[in-house]
Rosetta silent file (secondary structure, phi, psi, omega in degrees, C-alpha in Angstrom):
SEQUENCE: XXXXXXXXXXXXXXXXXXXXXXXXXXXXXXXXXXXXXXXXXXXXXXXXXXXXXXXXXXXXXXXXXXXXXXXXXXXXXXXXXXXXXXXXXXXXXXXXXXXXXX
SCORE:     score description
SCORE:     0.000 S_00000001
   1 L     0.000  -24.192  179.535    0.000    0.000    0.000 S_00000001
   2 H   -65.085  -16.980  175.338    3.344    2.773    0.526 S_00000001
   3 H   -38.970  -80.651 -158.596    2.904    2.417   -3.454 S_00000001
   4 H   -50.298  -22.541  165.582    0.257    4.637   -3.340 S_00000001
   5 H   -50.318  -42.820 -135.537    1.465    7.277   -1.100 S_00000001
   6 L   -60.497  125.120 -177.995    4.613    7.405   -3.068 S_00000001
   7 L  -126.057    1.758  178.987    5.340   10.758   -4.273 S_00000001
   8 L  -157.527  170.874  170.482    9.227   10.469   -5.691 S_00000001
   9 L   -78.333    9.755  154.808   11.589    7.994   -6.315 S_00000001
  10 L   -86.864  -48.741  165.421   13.019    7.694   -3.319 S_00000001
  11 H   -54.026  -27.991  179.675   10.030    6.249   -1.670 S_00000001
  12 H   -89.619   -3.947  142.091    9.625    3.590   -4.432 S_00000001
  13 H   -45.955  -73.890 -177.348   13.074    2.906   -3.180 S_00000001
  14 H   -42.463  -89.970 -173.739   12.598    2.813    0.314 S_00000001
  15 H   -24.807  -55.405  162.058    9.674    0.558   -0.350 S_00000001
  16 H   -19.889  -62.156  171.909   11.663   -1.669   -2.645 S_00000001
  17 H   -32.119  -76.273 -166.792   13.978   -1.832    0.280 S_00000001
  18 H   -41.180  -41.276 -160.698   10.822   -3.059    2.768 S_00000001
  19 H  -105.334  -12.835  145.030    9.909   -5.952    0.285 S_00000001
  20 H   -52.678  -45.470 -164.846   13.362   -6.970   -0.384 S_00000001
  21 H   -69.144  -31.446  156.360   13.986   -7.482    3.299 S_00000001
  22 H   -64.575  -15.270  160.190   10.437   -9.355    3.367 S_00000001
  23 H   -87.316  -27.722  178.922   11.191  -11.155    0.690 S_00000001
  24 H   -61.362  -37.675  171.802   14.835  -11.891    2.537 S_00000001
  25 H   -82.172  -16.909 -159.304   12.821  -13.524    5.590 S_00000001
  26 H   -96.226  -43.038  170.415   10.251  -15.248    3.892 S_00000001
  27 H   -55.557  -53.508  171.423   11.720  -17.488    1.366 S_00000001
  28 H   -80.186   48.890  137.994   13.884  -19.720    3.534 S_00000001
  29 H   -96.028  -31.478  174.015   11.185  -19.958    5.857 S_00000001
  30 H   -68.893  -60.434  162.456    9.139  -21.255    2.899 S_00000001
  31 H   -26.908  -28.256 -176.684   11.628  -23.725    1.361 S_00000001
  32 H   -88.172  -47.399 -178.345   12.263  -25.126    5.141 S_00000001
  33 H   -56.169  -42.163  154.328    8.518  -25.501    5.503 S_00000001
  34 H   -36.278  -81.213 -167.176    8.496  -27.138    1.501 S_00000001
  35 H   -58.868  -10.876  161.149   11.129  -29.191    2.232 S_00000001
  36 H   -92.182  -23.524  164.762    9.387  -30.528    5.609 S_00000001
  37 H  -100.132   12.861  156.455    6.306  -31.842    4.113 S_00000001
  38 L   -47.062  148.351  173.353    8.165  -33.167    0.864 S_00000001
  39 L  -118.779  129.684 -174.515    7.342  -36.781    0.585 S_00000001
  40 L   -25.948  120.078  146.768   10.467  -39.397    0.696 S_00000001
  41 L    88.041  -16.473  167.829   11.712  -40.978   -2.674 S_00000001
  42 L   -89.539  -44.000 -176.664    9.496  -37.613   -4.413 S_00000001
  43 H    18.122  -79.157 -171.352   12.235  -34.943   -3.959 S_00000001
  44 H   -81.690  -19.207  168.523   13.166  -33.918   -7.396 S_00000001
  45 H   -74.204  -34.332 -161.495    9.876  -34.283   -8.947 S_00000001
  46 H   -83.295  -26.896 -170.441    8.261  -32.237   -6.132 S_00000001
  47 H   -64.884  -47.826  166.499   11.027  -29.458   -5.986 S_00000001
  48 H   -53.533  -74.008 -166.062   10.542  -29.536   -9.751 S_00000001
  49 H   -54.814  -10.572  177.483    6.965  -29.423   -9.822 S_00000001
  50 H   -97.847  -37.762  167.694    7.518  -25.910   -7.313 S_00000001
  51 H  -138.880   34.418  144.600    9.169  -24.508   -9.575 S_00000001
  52 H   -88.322  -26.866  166.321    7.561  -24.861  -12.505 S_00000001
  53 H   -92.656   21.095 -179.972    4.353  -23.191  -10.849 S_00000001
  54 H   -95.117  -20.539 -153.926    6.052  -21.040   -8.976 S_00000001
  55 H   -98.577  -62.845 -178.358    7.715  -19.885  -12.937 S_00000001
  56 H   -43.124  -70.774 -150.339    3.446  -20.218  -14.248 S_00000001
  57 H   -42.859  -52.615 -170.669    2.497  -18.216  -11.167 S_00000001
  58 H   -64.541   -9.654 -178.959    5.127  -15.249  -11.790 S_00000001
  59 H  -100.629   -6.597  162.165    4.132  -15.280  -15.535 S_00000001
  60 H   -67.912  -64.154  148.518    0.551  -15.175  -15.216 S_00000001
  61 H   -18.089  -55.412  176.726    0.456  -12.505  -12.642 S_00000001
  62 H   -90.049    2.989 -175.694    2.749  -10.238  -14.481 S_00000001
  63 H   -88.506  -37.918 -140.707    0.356  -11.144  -17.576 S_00000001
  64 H  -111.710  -33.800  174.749   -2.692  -10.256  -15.478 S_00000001
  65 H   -66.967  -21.143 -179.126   -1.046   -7.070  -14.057 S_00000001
  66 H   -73.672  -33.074  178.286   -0.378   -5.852  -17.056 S_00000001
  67 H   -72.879  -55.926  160.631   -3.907   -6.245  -18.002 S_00000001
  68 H   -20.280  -92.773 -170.447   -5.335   -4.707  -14.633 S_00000001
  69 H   -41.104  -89.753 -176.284   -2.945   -1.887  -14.979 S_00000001
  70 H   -27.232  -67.258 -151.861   -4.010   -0.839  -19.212 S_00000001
  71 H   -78.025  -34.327 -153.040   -8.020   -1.285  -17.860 S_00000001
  72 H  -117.987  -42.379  175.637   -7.821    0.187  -14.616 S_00000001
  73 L   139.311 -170.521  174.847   -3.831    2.005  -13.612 S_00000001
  74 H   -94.100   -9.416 -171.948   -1.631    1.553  -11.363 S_00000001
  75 H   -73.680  -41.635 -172.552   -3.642    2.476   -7.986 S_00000001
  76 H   -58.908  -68.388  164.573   -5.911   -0.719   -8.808 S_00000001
  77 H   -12.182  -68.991 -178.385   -2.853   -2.693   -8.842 S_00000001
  78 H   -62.495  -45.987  168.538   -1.333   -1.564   -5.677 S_00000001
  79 H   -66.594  -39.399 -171.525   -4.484   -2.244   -4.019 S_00000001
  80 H   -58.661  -50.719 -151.391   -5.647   -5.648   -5.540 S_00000001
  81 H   -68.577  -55.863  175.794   -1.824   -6.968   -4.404 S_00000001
  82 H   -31.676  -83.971  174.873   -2.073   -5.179   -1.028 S_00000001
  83 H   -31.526  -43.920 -173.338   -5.385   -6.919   -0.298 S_00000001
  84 H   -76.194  -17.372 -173.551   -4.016  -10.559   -1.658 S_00000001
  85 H   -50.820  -99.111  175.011   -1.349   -9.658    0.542 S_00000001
  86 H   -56.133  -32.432  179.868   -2.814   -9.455    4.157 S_00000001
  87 H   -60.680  -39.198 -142.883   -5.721  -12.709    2.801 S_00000001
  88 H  -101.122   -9.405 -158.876   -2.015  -14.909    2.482 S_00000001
  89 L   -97.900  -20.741 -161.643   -0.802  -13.084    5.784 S_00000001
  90 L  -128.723    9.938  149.087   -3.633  -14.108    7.860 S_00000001
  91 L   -88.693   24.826  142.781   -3.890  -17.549    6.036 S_00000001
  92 L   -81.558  -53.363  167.059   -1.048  -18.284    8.086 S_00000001
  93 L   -43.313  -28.316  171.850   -3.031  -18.481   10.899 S_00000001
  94 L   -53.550  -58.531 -174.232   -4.902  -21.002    9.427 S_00000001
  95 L  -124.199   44.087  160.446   -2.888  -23.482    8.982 S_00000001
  96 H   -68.270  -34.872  170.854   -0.308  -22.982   11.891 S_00000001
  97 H   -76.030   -0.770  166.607   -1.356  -26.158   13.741 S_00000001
  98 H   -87.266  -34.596  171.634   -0.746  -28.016   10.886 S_00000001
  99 H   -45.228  -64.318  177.312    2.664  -26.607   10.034 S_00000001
 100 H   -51.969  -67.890 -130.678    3.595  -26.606   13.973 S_00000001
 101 L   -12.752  169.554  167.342    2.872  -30.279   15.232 S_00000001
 102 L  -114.236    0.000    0.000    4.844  -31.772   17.312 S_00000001
């Protein structure tokens, strides 16, 4: 959402900045979480299989933003992502007792 605020290029720095370092925590904590529910003797197919949709997901997205943006701008964007954002952030909550067990 600091997209939208943004009034020079130094803020879509700084912000850059915020979602590199958010992007710095959050990938190995997903790959360690991946790699704990892989199933034995699957490995390289499932590892594969991540990231070939993970390769669909970023090209669809940037397919769809592109569309988004030409009908509607860039403010639509910033909001639609923003929203999907906080839904994936609080779908953590969801399924923390399955992640945690003991």
């Amino acid at each position: 959402f600091g997209y939208l605020f943004s009034t020079s290029i130094l803020h879509i720095y700084f912000w850059q900045v915020v979602y590199a370092v958010g992007s710095a925590m959050m990938i190995p904590s997903f790959y360690s979480l991946f790699t704990k529910f892989i199933d034995k003797k699957k490995e390289a197919f499932e590892w594969g299989l991540n990231s070939t949709m993970l390769g669909f997901g970023v090209g669809i997205t940037g397919a769809a933003g592109g569309i988004i943006y030409a009908s509607f701008g860039y403010q639509t964007i910033f909001i639609l992502v923003g929203v999907i954002n906080i839904i994936a952030a609080l779908l953590n909550f969801v399924v923390k007792e399955e992640v945690y067990q003991k």
